[in-house]
C-alpha positions as CSV (number, residue, x, y, z in Angstrom):
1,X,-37.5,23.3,127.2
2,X,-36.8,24.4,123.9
3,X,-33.3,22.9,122.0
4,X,-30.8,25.5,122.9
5,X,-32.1,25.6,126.8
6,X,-31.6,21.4,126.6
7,X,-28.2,22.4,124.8
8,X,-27.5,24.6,127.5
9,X,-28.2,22.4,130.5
10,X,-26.5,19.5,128.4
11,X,-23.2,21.9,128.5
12,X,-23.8,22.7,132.2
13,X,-24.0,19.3,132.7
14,X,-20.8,17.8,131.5
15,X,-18.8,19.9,134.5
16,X,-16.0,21.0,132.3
17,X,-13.5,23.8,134.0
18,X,-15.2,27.4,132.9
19,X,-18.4,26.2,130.8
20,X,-20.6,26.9,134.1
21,X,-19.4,30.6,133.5
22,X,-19.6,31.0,129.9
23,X,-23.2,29.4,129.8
24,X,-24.8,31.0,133.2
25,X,-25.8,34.1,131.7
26,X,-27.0,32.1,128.0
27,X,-29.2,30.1,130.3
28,X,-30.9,33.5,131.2
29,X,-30.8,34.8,128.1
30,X,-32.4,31.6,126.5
31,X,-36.1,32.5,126.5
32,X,-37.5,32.3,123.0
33,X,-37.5,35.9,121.1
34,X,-40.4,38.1,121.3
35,X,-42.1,38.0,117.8
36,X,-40.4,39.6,115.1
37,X,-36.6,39.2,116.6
38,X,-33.8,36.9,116.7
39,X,-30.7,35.8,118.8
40,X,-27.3,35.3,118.3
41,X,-25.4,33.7,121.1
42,X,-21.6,34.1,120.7
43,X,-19.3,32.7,123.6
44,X,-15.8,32.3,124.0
45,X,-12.1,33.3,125.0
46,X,-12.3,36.4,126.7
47,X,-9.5,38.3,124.8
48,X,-11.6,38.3,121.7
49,X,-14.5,40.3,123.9
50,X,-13.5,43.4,122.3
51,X,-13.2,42.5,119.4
52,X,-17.3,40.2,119.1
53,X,-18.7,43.3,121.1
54,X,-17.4,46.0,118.1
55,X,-18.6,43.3,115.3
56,X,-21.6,42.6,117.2
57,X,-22.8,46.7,117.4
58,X,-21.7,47.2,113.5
59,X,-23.8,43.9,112.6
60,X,-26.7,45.0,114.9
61,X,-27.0,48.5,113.2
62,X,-27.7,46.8,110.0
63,X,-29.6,44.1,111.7
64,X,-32.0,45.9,113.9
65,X,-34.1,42.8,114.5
66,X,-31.4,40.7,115.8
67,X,-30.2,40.7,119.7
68,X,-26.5,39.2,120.2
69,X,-25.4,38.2,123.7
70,X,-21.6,37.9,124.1
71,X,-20.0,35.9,126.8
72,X,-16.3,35.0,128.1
73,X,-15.7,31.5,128.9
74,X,-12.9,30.3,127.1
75,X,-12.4,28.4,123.5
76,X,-12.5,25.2,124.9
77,X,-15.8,25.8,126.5
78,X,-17.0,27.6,123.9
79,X,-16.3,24.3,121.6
80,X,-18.3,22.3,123.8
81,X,-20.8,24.4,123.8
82,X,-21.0,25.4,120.3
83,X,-20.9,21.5,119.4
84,X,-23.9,20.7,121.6
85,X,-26.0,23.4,120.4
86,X,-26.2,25.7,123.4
87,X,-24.5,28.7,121.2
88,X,-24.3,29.6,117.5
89,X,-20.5,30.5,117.3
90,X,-17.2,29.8,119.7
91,X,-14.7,32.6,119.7
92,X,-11.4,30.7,120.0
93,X,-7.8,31.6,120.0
94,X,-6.2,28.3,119.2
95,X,-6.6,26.4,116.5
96,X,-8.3,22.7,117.0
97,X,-7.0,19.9,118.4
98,X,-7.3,16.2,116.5
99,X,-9.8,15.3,118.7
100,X,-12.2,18.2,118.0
101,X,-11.4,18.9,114.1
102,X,-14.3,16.7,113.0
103,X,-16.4,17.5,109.9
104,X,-19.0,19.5,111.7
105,X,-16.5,21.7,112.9
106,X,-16.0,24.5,111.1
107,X,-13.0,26.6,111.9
108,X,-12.7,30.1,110.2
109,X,-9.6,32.7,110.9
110,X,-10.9,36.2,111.8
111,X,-7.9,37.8,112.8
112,X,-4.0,37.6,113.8
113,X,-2.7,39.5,116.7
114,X,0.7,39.9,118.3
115,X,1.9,40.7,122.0
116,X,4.8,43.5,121.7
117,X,7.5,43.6,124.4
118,X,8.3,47.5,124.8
119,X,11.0,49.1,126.8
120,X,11.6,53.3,126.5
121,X,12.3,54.5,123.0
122,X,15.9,55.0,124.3
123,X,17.1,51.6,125.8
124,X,20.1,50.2,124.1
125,X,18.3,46.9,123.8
126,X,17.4,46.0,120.4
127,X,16.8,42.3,120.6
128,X,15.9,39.5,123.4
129,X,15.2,36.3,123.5
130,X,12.0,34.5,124.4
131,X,13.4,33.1,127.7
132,X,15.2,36.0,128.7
133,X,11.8,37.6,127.5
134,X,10.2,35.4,130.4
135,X,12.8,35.8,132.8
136,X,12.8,39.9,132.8
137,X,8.8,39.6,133.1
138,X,8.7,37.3,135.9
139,X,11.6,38.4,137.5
140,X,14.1,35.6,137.4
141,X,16.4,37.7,135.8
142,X,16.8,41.2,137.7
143,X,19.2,43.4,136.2
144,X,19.5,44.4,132.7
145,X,22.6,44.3,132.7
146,X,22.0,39.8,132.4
147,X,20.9,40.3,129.1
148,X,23.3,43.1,127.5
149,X,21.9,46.4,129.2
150,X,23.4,48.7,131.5
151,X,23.7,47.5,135.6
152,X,20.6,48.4,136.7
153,X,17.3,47.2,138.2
154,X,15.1,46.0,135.6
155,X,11.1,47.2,136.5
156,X,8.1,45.5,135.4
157,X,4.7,46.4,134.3
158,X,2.3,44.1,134.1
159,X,-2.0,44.7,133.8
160,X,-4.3,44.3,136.8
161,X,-4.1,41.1,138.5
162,X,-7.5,39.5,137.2
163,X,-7.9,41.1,134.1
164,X,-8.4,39.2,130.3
165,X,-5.1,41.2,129.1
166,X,-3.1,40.1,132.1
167,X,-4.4,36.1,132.5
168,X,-3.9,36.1,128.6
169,X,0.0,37.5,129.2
170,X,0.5,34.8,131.6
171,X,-0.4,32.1,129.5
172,X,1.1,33.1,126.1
173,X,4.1,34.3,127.5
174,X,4.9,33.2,130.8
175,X,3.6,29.1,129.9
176,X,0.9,29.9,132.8
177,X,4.2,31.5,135.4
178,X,2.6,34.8,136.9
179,X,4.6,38.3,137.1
180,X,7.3,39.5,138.6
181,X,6.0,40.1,142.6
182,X,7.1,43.6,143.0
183,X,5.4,44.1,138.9
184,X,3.6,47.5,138.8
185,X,0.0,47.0,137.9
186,X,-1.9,49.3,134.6
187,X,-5.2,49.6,134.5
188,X,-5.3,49.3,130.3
189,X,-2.3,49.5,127.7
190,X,-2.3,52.9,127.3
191,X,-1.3,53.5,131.4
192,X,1.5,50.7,130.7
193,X,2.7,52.4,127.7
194,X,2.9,55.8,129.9
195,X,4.5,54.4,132.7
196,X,7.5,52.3,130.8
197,X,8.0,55.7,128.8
198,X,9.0,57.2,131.6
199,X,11.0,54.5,133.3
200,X,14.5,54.3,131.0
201,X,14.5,50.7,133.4
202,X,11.0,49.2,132.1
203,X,9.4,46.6,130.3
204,X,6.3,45.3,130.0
205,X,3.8,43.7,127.3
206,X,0.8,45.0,125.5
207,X,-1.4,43.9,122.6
208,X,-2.4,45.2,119.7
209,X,1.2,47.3,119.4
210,X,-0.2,49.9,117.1
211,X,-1.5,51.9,120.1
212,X,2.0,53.1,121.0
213,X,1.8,55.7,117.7
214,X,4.4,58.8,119.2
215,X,4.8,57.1,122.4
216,X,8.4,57.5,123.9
217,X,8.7,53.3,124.1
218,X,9.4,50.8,121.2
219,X,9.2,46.9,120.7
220,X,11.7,44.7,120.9
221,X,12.8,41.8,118.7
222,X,11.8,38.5,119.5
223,X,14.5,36.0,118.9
224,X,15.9,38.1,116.0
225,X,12.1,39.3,114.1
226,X,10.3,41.9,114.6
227,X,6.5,42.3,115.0
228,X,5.6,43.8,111.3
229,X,2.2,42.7,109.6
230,X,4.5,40.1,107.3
231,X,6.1,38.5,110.1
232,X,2.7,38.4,112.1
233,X,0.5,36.7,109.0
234,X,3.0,33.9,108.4
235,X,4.0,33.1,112.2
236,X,7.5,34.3,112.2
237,X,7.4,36.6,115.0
238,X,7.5,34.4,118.5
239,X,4.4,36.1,119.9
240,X,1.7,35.9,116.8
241,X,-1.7,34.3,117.8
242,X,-4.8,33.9,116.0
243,X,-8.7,34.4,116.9
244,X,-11.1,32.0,115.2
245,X,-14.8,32.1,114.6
246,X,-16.4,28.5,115.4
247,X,-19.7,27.2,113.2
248,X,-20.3,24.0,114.4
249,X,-22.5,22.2,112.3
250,X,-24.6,23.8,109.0
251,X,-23.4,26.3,107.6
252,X,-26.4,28.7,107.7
253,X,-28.6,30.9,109.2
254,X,-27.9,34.6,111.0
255,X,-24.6,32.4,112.2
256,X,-23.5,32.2,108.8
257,X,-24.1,35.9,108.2
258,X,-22.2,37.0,111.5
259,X,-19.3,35.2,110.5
260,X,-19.7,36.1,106.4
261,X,-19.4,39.8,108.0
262,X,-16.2,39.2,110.2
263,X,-14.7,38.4,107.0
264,X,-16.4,40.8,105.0
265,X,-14.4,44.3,104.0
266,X,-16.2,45.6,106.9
267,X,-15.4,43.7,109.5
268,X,-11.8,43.2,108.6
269,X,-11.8,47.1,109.1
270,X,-12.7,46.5,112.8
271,X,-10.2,44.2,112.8
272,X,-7.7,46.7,111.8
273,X,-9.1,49.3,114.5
274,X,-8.7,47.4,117.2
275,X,-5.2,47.5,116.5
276,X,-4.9,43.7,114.9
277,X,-4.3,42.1,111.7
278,X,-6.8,41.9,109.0
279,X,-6.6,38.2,107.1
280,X,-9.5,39.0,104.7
């Protein structure tokens, strides 16, 4: 068994919640490289998938000798993991608790993102607060006309039941509440957007807000700020997060290089094209 196998099975081991998940596939994976190539095992919180899969093909193109494998699992999993060797970076979006900032940790911001809340371009709603915010998007408040609109029925779209965007909704919005029950379900952002355009009586929530472009909805305020690349970068706006790149131990190798290219020019161009905030 080489080290990241025993790293692996070490990880499988110690029975935390979602590390079975993230690792069953690295197990696989784990063989040692035919001659002449090299792996890059990257797991981690599933809403920065997207984001490691586009970095990952860019970096590969000018890396042809190199095979990444991506997995979702979770940042705290993917802490564990990265700190007992069984993968070479943990895609997180939280920053670290007491407990795991020690001095092999190293913790780099990659990107900033934002969750807009968007209602037709012609509601009279300008700005709401983040529990009315929660109330309208899981139905505890009903009618608009609670929170300064006119007296109607307030409709709700929401992603797939299951899905990375929807799970991650629930738990940065909602404080882990689900939906509204009678919430219409989008397959993607851009079928959300669509559908509250052409419901004058709809909300929902969506990442990466630069995707609406000419589309007939708009974002609310938050508690008074709006989402703008200023308030995002310094925390202002409610619903700013932050995805992190995890090195645990040495700072070196094709690690080092991966996460060196997040950061680079380059990669802070992905960054912007998938609709977040570049920090490089």
């Amino acid at each position: 068994m080489n080290r990241r196998q025993a790293g692996i099975a070490l990880a499988v081991g110690a029975g935390t919640v979602g590390i079975g998940a993230l690792l069953h596939r690295l197990l696989v994976e784990a063989e040692p490289a035919p001659t002449g190539r090299q792996s890059l095992l990257i797991g981690g919180a599933g809403a920065m998938m997207a984001l490691n899969t586009s970095w990952a093909r860019a970096f590969m193109r000018s890396h042809p000798e190199i095979d990444i494998v991506i997995e979702k699992g979770g940042s705290l999993p993917a802490y564990i993991a990265a700190s007992r060797g069984a993968i070479d970076l943990a895609a997180m979006t939280r920053s670290l608790s007491d407990a795991e900032d020690d001095a092999s940790a190293h913790h780099f911001l990659v990107a900033r993102g934002d969750v807009g809340i968007v209602v037709q371009r012609g509601s009279p709603l300008r700005n709401l607060g983040r529990e009315q915010v929660r109330g309208l998007l899981t139905g505890e408040i009903g009618n608009w006309r609670q929170v300064g609109g006119p007296a109607r029925t307030v409709k709700v779209y929401a992603h797939a039941r299951g899905g990375i965007a929807r799970q991650f909704a629930e738990e940065f919005l909602l404080d882990g509440s689900d939906f509204a029950p009678a919430a219409s379900e989008c397959d993607s952002d851009a079928s959300l957007i669509a559908a509250v355009a052409a419901d004058p009586d709809g909300i929902g929530a969506i990442g990466a807000r630069e995707q609406i472009g000419a589309a007939a909805v708009r974002c609310v305020e938050v508690d008074g700020v709006a989402a703008t690349r200023a308030t995002v970068l310094s925390g202002r706006y409610p619903y700013a997060h932050s995805f992190y790149l995890l090195l645990y131990g040495e700072q070196d190798g094709l690690r080092a290089d991966f996460l060196a290219f997040a950061r680079s020019a380059a990669g802070q161009e992905i960054v912007r094209q998938a609709g977040l905030v570049a920090v490089c």
